[in-house]
Structures are given as C-alpha cells and as structure tokens.
C-alpha positions in Angstrom: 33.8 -5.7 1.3 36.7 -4.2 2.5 38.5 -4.4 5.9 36.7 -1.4 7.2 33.3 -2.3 6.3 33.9 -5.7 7.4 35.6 -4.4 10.8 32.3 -2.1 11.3 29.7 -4.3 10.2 31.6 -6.9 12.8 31.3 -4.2 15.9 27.5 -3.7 14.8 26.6 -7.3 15.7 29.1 -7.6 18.3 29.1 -4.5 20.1 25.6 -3.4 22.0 27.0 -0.6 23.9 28.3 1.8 21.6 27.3 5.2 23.5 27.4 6.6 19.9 23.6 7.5 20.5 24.0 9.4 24.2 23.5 12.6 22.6 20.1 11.5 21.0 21.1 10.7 17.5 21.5 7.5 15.7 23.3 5.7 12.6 21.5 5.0 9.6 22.4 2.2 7.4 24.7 4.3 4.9 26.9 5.5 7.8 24.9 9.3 8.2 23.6 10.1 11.5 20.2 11.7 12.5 18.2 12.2 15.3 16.5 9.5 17.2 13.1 12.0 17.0 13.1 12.0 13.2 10.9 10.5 11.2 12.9 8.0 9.6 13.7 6.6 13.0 10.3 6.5 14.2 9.1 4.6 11.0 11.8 2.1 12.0 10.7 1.6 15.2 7.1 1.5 14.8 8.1 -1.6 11.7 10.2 -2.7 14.4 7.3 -2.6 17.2 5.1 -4.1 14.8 7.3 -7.4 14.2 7.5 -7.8 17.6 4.0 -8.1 18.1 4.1 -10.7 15.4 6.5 -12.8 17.2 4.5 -12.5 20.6 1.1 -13.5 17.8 3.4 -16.3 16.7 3.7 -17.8 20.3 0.2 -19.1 20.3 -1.3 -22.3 18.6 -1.9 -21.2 15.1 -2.9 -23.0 11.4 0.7 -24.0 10.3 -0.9 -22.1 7.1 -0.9 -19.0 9.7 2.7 -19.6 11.2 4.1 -19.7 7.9 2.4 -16.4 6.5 3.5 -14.5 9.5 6.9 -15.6 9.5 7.0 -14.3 6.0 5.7 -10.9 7.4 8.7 -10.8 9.9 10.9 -11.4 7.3 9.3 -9.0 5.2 9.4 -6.4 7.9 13.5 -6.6 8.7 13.6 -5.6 4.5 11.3 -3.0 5.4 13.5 -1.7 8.0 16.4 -2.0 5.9 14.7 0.0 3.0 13.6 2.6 6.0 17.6 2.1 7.2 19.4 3.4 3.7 17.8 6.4 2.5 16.9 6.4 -1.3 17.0 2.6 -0.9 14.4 0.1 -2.3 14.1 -2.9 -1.1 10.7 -4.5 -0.6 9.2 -5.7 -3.8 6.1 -5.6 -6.3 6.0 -9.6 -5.7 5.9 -8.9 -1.8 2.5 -6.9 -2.1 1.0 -9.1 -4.1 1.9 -12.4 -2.1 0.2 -10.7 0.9 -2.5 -9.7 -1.5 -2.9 -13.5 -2.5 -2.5 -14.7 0.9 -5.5 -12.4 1.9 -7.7 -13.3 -1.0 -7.0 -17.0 0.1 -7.8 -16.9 4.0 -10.9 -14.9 3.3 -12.3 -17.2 0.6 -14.2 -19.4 3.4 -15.0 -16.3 5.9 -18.8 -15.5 5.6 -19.2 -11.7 4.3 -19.0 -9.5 7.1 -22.7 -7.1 7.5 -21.6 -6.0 10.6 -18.6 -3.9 12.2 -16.3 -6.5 14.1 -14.6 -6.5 17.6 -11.3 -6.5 18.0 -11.0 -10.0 20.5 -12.7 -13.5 20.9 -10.4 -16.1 21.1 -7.0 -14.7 22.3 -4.8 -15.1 18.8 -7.7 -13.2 16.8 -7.1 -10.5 19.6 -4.0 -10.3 18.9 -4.1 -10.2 15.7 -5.9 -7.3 15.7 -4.0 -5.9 18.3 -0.9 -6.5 15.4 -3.7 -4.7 13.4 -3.5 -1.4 15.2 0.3 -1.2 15.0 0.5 -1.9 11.7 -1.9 0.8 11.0 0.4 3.4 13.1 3.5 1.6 10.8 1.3 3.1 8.0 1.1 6.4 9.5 4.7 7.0 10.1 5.7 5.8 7.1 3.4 7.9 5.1 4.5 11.1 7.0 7.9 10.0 6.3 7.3 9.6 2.6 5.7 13.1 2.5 9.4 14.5 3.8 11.7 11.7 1.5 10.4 9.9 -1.1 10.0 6.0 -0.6 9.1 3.6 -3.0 5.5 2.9 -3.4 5.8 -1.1 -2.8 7.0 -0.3 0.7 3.6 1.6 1.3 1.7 -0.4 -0.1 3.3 -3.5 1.5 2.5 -1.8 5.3 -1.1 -1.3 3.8 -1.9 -4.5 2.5 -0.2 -5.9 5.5 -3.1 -4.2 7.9 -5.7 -6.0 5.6 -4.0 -9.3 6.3 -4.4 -8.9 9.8 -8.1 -7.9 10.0 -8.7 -11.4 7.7 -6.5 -13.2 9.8 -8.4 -12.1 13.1 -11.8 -13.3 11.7 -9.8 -16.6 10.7 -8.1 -17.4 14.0 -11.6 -16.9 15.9 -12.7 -19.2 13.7 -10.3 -21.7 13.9 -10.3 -21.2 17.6 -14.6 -22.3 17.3 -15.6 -18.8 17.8 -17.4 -16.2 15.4 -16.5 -12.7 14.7 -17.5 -10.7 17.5 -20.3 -7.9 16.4 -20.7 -4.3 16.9 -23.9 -4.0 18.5 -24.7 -0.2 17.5 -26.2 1.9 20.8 -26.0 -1.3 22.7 -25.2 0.9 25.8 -26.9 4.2 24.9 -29.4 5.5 27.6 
C-alpha cells in the first residue's frame, strides 16, 4: 500500500464527518463517486439494513448452532457490501452459497413438512427472524435491479436468495426451540 492509500484508508476509519456527501453523493470503494439515490448505494444499504437486523436477532437467546450461523451471515454480508462497494468486483463465493444451502438442509431435517402457509411470529426470535426474512427479500430486490443496470456475479445473487430461505427455516426452528409450533394460515378465518 502506499502512503496515500494508507493516509486515506486511515481518514475512512478515523474520520466520521467528512461532509464529502453534503451534495448527495457518495464514495464507492474504488475512489469514484455517485449518487446516494443510485442503485448501487441502495443495494448497500438495504445489505447493510439487513445485517443490522441480524445483530438485533442475535441479541436474543438462540441455539449456539443458530448464533454461530448468523454470525457467519454478518460476516458474509460486510463481503457482500464490499462486492456491492467496488464495481466489477467479486467477492462472495460459490462455497458461501452452498454453506448456507447445507446449513438450511441441516436445520430443516427435524422440522415436520409444512401443509400449511405459516405466520410470520410466535415466539419473539422466530418473529424476528422472519422479520430478517422480509429484508432480505427487499436485499434481493435491489440487488437484482442493480444487476439488471451492472452486471454482478451470480454467487452474490444467489447468496441473498439462499440467505431468505435460511431465514424462513430458521423461523420455524426458533419457535420450536422456543416450545412453540409454526403458527398457521387459517384461510378466510375472518371472511364474512
């Protein structure tokens, strides 16, 4: 590294108040600048968003199993956000997808088969691991419409996709584990 990149990567983790963004635009990772509206950006902060409901899911009592899965995730997420960060960069990994892919297989093998839609809620770590759910899903979203504009690489996609199936598993397990069942769709339960 040389003394300027060293001086600048420095004043990023130093300096909070740059005002380099007051006129709505933002440094990416390779020194460019766009607009804090773009798509890139809002890809970055819904990954962002979605970690930080992770770490509010990882303040409740969870299966150390659980803990350590999610804390993967988090990790997982920052090389997201630094593969989102440097454009043309790839960063998350075949191996990534298919540890979440394992981890899912694994948690579900003692769930009963679902017959019914589910809930979102029961026991409040299933709730919010749903609720963890939902943003992933609208990580998905953004980073699909940003792929449709620039080109990402397809583990990233499929990382944020497999991640959303995680989460629906890991609902059903932490109501479980909490003494509660899934909570059922009653179809038309309110229809008059």
């Amino acid at each position: 590294m040389t003394t300027s990149q060293t001086e600048r990567k420095g004043n990023r983790l130093s300096k909070i108040v740059t005002r380099t963004g007051d006129a709505g635009t933002t440094g990416l990772g390779d020194g460019s600048r766009t607009t804090k509206d773009s798509l890139r950006i809002d890809a970055i902060g819904e990954v962002d968003e979605l970690n930080s409901s992770l770490g509010v899911l990882l303040c409740e009592d969870l299966p150390d199993a659980v803990r350590d899965a999610l804390l993967d995730v988090q990790n997982d997420l920052f090389d997201l956000g630094g593969e989102l960060c440097l454009p043309g960069m790839a960063v998350i990994k075949d191996a990534q997808v298919a540890r979440l892919e394992a981890q899912t297989e694994a948690f579900n093998a003692d769930l009963p088969m679902l017959k019914e839609f589910i809930l979102p809620g029961g026991t409040r770590p299933a709730a919010l691991a749903h609720l963890c759910r939902t943003v992933c899903r609208r990580a998905e979203r953004s980073v699909v419409r940003l792929h449709h504009a620039e080109p990402l690489s397809d583990a990233a996609r499929r990382y944020v996709n497999r991640l959303s199936d995680l989460l629906f598993i890991l609902g059903r397990l932490l109501n479980r584990a909490g003494g509660r069942g899934d909570v059922l769709w009653q179809k038309g339960k309110n229809a008059a």
